[in-house]
N, CA, C and O atoms as a GROMACS GRO file, in nm:
protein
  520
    1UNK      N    1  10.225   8.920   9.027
    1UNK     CA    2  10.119   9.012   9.063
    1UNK      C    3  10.135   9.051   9.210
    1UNK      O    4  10.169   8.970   9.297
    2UNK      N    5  10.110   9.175   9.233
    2UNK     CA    6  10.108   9.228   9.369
    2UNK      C    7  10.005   9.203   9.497
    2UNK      O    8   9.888   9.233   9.475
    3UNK      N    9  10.027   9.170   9.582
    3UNK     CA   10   9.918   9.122   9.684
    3UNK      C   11   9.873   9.277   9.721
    3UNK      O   12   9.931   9.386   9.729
    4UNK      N   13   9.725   9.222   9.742
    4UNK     CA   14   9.658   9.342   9.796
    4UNK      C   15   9.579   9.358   9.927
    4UNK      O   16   9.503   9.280   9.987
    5UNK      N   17   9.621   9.484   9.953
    5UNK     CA   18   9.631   9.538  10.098
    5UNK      C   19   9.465   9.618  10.104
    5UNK      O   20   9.435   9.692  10.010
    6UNK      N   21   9.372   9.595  10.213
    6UNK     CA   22   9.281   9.683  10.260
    6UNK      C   23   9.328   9.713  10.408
    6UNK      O   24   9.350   9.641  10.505
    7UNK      N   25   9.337   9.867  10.380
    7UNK     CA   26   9.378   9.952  10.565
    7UNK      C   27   9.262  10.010  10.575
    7UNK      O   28   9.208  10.094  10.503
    8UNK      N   29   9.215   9.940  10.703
    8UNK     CA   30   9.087  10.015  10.734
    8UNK      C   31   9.104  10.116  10.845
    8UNK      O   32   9.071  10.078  10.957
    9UNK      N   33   9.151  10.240  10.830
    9UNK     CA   34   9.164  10.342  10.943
    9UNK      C   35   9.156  10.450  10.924
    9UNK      O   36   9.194  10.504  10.821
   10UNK      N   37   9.093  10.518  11.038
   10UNK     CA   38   9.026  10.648  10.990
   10UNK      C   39   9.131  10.794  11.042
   10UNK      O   40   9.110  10.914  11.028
   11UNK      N   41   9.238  10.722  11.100
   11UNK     CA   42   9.398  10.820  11.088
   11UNK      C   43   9.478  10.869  10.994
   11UNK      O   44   9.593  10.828  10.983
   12UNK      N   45   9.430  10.958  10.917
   12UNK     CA   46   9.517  11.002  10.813
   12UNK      C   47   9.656  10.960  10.850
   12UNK      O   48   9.700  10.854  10.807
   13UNK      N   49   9.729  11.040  10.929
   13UNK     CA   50   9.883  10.967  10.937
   13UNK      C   51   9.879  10.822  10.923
   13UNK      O   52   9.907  10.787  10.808
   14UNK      N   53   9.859  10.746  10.989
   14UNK     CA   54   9.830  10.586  10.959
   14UNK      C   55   9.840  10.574  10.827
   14UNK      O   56   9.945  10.539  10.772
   15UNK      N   57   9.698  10.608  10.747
   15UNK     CA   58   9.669  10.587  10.616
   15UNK      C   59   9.819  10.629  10.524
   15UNK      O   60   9.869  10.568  10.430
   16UNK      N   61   9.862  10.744  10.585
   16UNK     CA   62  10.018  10.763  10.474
   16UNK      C   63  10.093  10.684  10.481
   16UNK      O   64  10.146  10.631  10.384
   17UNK      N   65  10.117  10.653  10.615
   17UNK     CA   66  10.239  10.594  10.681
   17UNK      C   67  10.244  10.466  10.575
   17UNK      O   68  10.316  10.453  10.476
   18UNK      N   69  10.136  10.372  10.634
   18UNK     CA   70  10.122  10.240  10.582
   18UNK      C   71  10.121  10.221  10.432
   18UNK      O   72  10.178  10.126  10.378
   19UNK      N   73  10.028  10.351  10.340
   19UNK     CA   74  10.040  10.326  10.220
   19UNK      C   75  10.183  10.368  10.172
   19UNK      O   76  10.216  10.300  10.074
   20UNK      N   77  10.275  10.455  10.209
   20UNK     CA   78  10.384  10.456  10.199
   20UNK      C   79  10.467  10.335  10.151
   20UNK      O   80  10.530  10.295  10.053
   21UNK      N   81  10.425  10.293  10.297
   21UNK     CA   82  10.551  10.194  10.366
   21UNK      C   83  10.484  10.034  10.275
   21UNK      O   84  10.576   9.977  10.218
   22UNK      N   85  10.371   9.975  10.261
   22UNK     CA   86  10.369   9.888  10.182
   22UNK      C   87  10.392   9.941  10.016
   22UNK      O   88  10.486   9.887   9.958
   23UNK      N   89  10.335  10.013   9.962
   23UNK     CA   90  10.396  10.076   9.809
   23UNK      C   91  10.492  10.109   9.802
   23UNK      O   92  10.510  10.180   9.703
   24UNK      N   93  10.573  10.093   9.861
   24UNK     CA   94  10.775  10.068   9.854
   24UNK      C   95  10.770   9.929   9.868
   24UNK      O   96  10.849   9.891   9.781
   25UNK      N   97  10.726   9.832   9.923
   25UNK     CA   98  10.729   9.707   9.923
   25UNK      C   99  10.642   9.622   9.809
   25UNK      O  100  10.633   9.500   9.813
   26UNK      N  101  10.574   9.712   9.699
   26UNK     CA  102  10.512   9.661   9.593
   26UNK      C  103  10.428   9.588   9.585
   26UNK      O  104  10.408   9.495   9.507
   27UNK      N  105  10.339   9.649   9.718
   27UNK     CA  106  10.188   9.588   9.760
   27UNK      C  107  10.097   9.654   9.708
   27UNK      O  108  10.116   9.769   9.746
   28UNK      N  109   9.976   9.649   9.619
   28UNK     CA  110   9.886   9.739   9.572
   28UNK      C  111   9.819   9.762   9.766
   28UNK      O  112   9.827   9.677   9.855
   29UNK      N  113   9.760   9.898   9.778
   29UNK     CA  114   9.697   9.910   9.911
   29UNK      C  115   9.599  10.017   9.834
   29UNK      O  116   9.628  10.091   9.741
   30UNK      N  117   9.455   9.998   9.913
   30UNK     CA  118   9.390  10.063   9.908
   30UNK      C  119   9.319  10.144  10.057
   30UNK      O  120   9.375  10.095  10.155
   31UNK      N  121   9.243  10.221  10.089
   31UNK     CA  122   9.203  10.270  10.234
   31UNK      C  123   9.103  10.269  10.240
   31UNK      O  124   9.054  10.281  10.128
   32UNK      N  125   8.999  10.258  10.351
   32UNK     CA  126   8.909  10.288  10.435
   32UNK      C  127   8.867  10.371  10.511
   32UNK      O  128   8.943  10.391  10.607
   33UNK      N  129   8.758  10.442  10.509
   33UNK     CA  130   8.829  10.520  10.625
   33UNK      C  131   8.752  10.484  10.798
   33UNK      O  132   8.780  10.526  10.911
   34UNK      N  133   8.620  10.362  10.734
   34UNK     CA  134   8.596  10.323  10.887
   34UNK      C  135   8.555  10.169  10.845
   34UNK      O  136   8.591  10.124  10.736
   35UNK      N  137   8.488  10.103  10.925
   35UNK     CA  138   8.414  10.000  10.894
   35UNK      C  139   8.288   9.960  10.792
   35UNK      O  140   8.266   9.864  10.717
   36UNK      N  141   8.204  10.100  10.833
   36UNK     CA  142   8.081  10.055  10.750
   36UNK      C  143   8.055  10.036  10.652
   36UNK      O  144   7.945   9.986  10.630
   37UNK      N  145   8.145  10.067  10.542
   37UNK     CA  146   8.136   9.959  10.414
   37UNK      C  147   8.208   9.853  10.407
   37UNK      O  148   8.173   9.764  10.329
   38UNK      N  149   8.316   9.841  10.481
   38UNK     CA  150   8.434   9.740  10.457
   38UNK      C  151   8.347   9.610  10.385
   38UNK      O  152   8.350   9.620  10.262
   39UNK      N  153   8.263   9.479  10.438
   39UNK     CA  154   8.209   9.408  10.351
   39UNK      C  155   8.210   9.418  10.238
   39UNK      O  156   8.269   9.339  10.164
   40UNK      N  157   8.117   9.563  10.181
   40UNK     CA  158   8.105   9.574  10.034
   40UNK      C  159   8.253   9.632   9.926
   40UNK      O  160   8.296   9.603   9.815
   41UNK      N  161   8.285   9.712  10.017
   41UNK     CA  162   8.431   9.696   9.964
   41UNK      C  163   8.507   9.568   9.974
   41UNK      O  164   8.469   9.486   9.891
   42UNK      N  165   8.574   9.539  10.030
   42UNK     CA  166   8.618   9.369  10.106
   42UNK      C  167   8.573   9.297   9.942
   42UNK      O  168   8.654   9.270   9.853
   43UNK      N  169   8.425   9.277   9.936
   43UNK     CA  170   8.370   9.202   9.830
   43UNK      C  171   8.407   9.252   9.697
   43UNK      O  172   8.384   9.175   9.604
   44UNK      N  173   8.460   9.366   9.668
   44UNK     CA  174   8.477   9.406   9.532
   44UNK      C  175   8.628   9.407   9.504
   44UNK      O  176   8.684   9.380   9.398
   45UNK      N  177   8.686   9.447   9.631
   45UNK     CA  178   8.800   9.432   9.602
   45UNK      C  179   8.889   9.299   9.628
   45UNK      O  180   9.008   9.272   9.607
   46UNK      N  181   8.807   9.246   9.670
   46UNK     CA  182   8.893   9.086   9.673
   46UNK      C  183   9.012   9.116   9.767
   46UNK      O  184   9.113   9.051   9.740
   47UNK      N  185   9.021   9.195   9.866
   47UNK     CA  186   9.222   9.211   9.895
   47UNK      C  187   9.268   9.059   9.942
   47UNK      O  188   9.196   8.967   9.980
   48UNK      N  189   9.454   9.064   9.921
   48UNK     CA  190   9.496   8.937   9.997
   48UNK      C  191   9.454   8.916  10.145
   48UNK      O  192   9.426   8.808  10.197
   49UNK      N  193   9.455   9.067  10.216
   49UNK     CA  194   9.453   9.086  10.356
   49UNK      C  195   9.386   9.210  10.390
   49UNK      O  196   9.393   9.307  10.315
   50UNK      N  197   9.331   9.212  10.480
   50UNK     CA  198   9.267   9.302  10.571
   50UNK      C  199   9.334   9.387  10.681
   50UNK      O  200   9.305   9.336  10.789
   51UNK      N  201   9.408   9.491  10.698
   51UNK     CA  202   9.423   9.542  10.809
   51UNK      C  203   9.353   9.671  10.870
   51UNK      O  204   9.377   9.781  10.819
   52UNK      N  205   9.267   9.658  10.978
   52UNK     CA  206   9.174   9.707  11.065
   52UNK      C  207   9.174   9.773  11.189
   52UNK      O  208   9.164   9.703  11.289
   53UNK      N  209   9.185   9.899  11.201
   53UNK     CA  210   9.215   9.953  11.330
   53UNK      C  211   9.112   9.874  11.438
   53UNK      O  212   9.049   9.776  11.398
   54UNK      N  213   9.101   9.914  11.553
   54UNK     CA  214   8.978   9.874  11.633
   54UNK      C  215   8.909   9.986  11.692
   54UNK      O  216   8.794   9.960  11.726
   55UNK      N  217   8.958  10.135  11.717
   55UNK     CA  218   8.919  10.238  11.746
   55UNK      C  219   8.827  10.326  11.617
   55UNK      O  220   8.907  10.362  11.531
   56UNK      N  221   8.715  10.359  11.592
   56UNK     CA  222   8.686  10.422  11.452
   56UNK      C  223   8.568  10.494  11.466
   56UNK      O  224   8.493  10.469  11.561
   57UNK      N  225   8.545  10.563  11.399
   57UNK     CA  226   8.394  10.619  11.418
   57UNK      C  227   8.312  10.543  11.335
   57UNK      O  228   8.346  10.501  11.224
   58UNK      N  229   8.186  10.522  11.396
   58UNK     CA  230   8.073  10.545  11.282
   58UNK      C  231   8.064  10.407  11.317
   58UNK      O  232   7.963  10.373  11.378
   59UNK      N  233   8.175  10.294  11.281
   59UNK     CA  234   8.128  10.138  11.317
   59UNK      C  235   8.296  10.068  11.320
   59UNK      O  236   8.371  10.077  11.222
   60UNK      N  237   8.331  10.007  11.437
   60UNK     CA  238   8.433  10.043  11.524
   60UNK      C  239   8.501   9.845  11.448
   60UNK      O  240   8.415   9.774  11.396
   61UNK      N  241   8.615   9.803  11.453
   61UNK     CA  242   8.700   9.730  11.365
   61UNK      C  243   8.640   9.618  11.439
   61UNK      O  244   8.616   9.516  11.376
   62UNK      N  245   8.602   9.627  11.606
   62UNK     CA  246   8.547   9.456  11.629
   62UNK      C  247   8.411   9.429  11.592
   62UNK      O  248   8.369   9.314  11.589
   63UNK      N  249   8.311   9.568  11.554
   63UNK     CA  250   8.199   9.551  11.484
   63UNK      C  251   8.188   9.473  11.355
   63UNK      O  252   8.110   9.383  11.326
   64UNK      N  253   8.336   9.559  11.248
   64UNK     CA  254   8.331   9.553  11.145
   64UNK      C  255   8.376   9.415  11.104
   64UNK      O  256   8.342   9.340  11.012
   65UNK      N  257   8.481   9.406  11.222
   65UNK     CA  258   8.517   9.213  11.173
   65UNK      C  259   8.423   9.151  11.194
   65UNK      O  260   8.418   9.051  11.123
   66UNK      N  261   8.327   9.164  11.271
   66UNK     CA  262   8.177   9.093  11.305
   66UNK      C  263   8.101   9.052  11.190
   66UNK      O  264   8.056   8.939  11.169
   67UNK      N  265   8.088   9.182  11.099
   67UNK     CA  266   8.028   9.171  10.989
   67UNK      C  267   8.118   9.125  10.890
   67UNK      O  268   8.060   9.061  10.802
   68UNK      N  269   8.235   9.135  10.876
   68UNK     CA  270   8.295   9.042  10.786
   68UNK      C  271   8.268   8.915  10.775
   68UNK      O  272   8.224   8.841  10.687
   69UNK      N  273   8.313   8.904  10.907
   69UNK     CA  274   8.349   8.726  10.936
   69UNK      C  275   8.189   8.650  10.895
   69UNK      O  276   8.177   8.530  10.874
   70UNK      N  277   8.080   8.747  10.891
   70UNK     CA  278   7.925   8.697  10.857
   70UNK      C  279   7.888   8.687  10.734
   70UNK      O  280   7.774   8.678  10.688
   71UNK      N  281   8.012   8.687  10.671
   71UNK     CA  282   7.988   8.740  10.511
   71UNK      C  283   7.999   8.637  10.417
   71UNK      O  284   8.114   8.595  10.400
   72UNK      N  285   7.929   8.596  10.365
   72UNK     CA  286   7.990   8.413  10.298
   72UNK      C  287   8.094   8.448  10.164
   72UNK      O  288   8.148   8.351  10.112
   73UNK      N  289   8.117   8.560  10.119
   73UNK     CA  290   8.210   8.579  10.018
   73UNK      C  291   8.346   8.627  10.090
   73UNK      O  292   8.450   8.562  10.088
   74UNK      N  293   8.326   8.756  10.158
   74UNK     CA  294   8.425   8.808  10.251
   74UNK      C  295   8.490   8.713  10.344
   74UNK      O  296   8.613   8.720  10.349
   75UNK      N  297   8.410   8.597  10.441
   75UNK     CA  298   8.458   8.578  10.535
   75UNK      C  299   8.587   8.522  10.539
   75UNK      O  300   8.653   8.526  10.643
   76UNK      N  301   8.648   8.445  10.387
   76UNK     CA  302   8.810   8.413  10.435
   76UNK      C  303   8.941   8.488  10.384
   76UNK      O  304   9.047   8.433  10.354
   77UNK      N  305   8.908   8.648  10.381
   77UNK     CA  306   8.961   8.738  10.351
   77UNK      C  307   9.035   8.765  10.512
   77UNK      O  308   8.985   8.805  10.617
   78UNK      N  309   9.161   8.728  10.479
   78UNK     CA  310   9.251   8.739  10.651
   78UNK      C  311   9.236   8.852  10.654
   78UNK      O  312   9.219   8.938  10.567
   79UNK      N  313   9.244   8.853  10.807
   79UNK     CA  314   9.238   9.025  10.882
   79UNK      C  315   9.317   9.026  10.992
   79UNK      O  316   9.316   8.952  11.090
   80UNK      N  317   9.387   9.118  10.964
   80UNK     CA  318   9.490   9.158  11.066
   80UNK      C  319   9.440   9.314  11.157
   80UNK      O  320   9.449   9.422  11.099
   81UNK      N  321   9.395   9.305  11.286
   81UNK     CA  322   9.353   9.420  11.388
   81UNK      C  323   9.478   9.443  11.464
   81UNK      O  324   9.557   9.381  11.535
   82UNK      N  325   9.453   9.606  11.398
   82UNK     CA  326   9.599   9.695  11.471
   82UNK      C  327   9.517   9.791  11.585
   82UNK      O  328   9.404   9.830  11.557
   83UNK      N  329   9.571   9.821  11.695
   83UNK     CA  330   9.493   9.921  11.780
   83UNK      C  331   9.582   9.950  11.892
   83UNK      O  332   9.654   9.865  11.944
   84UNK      N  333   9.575  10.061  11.924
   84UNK     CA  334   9.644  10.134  12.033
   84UNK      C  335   9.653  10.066  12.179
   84UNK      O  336   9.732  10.081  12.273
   85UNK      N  337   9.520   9.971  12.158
   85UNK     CA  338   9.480   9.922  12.317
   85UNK      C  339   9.537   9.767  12.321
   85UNK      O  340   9.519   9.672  12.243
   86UNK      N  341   9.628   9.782  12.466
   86UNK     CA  342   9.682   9.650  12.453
   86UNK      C  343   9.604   9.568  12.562
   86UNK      O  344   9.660   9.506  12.653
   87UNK      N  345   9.467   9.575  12.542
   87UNK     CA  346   9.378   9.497  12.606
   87UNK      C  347   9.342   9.381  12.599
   87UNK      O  348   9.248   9.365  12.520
   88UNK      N  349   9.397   9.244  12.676
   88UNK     CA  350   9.382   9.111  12.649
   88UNK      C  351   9.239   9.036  12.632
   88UNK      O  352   9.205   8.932  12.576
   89UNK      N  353   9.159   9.153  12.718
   89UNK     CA  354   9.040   9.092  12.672
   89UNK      C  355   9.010   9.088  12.512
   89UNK      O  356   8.976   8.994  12.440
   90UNK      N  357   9.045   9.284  12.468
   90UNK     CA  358   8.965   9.277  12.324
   90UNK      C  359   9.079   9.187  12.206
   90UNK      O  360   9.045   9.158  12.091
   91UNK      N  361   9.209   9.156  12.265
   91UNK     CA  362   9.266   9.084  12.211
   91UNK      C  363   9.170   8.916  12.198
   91UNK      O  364   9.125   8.873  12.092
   92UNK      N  365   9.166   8.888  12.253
   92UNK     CA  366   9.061   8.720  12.282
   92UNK      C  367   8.939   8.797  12.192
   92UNK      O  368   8.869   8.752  12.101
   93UNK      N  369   8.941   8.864  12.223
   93UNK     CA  370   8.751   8.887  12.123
   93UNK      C  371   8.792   8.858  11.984
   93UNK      O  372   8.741   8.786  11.899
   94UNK      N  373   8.889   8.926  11.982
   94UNK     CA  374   8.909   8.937  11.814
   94UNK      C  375   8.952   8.840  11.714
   94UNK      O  376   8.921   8.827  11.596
   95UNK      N  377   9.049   8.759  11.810
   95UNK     CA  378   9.106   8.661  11.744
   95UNK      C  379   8.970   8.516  11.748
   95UNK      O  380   8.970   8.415  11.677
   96UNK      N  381   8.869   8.554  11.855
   96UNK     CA  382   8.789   8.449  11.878
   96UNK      C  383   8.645   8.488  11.734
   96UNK      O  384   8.562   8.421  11.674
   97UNK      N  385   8.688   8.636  11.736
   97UNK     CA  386   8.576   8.638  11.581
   97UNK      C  387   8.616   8.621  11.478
   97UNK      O  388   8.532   8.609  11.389
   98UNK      N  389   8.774   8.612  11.437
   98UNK     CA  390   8.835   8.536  11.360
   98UNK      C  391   8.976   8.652  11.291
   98UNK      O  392   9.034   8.657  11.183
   99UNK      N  393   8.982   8.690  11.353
   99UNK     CA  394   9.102   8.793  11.322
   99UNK      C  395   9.242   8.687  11.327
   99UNK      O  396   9.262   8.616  11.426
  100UNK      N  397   9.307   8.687  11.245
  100UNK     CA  398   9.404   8.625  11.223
  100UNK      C  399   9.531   8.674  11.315
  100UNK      O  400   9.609   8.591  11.361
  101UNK      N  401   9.546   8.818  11.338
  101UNK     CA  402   9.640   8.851  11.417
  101UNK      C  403   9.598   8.976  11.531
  101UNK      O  404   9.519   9.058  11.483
  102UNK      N  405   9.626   8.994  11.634
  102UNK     CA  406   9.586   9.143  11.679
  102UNK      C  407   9.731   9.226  11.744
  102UNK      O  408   9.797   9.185  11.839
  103UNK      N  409   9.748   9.307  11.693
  103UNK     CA  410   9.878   9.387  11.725
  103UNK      C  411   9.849   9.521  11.777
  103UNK      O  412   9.747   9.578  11.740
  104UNK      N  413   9.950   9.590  11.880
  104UNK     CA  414   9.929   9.686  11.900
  104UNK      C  415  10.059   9.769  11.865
  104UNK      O  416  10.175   9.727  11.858
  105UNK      N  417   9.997   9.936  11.838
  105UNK     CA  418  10.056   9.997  11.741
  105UNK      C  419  10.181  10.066  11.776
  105UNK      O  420  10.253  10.128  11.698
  106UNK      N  421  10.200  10.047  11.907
  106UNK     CA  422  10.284  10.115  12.004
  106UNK      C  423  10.425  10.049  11.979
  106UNK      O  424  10.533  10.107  11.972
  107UNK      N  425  10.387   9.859  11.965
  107UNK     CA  426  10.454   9.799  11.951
  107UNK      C  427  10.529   9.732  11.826
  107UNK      O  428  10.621   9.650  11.828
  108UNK      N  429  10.465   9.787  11.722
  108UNK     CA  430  10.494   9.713  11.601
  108UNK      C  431  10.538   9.874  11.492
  108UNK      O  432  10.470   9.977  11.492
  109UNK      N  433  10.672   9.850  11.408
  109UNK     CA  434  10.734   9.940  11.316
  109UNK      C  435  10.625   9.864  11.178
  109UNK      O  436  10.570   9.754  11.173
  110UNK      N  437  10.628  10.004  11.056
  110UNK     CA  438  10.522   9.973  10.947
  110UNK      C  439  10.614   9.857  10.870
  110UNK      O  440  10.554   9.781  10.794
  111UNK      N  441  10.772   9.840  10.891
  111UNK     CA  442  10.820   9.725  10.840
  111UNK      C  443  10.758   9.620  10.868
  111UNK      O  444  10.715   9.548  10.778
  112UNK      N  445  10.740   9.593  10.987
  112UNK     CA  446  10.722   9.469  11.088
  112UNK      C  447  10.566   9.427  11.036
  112UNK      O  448  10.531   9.310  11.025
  113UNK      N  449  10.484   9.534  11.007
  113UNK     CA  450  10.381   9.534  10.949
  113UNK      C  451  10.350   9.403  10.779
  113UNK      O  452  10.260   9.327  10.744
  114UNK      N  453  10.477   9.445  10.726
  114UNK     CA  454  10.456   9.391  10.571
  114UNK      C  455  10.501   9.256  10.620
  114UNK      O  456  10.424   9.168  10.581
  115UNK      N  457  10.587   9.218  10.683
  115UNK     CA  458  10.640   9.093  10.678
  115UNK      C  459  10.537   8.996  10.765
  115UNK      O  460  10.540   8.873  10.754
  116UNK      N  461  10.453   9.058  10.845
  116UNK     CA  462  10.341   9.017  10.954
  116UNK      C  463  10.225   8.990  10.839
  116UNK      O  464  10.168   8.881  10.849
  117UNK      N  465  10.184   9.075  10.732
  117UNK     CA  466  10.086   9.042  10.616
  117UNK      C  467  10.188   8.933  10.523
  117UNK      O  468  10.107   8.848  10.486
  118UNK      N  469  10.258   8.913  10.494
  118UNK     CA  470  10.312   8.867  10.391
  118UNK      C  471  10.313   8.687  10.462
  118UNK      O  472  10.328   8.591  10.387
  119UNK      N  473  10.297   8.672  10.598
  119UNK     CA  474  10.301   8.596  10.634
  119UNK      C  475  10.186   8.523  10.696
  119UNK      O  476  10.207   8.410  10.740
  120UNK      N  477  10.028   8.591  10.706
  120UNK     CA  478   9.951   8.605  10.720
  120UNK      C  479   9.884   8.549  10.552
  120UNK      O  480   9.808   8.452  10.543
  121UNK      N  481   9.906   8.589  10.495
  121UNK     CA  482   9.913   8.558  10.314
  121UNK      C  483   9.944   8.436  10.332
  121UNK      O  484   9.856   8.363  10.377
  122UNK      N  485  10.051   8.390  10.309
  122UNK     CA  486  10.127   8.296  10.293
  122UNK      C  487  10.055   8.165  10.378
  122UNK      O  488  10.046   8.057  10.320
  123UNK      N  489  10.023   8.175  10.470
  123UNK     CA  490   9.952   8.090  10.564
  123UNK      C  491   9.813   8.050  10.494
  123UNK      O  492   9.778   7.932  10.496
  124UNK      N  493   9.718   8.168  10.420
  124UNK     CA  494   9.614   8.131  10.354
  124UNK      C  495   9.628   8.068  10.266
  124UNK      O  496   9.545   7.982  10.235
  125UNK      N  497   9.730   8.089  10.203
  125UNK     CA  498   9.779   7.990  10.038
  125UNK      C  499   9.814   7.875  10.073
  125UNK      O  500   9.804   7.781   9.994
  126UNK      N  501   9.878   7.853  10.237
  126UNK     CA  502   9.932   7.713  10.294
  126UNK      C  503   9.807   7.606  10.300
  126UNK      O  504   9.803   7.494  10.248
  127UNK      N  505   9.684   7.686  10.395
  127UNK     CA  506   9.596   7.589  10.385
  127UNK      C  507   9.487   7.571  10.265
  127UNK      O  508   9.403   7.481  10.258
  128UNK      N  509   9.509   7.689  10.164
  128UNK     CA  510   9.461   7.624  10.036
  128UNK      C  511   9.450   7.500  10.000
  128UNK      O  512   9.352   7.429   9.976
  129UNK      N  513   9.644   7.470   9.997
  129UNK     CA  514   9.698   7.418   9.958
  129UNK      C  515   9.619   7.224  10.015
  129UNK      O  516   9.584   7.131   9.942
  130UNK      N  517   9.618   7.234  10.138
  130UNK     CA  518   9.596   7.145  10.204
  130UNK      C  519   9.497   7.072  10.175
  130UNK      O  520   9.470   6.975  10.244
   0.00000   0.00000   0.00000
């Protein structure tokens, strides 16, 4: 069975790019296009992983992980925050509200992307396991 992808970003190019580039890699992905439902989506769709811009309208990816991470069904749904800003502070915020990874987009190819979730995955099934 295929692991499943939530992209939460409200960049059309993004949204192609990534659904592209993981559906050649035989990831089901679905999109977002900001935060403010993510929870209730998040909750229906069960994904393996979360990936979350931090720039967005309407309710912005360190809001939205806020409300994830508050979520007693959602909250151990990994999330990976992608964002343009290579700001160490909002880096520490994010990973301190529980973001599993924070990358910036300048720096990372949509390859580098699947193998960064696939490993992010893999880590949740590790401490299943435990």
């Amino acid at each position: 069975m295929a692991a499943k992808v939530l992209l939460v970003d409200d960049d059309i190019y993004m949204q192609r790019l990534y659904q592209r580039t993981f559906q050649q890699a035989h990831y089901d992905m679905s999109i977002a296009n900001d935060g403010v439902a993510l929870v209730d989506r998040a909750k229906v769709e069960m994904p393996d992983v979360i990936i979350m811009d931090v720039m967005m309208p309407r309710r912005n990816g360190m809001e939205a992980l806020g409300d994830l991470m508050g979520d007693e069904v959602a909250k151990n749904i990994p999330v990976i925050m992608l964002s343009a800003n290579e700001d160490d502070q909002l880096m520490l915020e994010a990973l301190q509200l529980g973001a599993k990874r924070y990358l910036v987009k300048s720096m990372i190819e949509p390859e580098q992307m699947i193998q960064i979730a696939t490993e992010v995955i893999a880590e949740l099934s590790d401490q299943a396991k435990t």
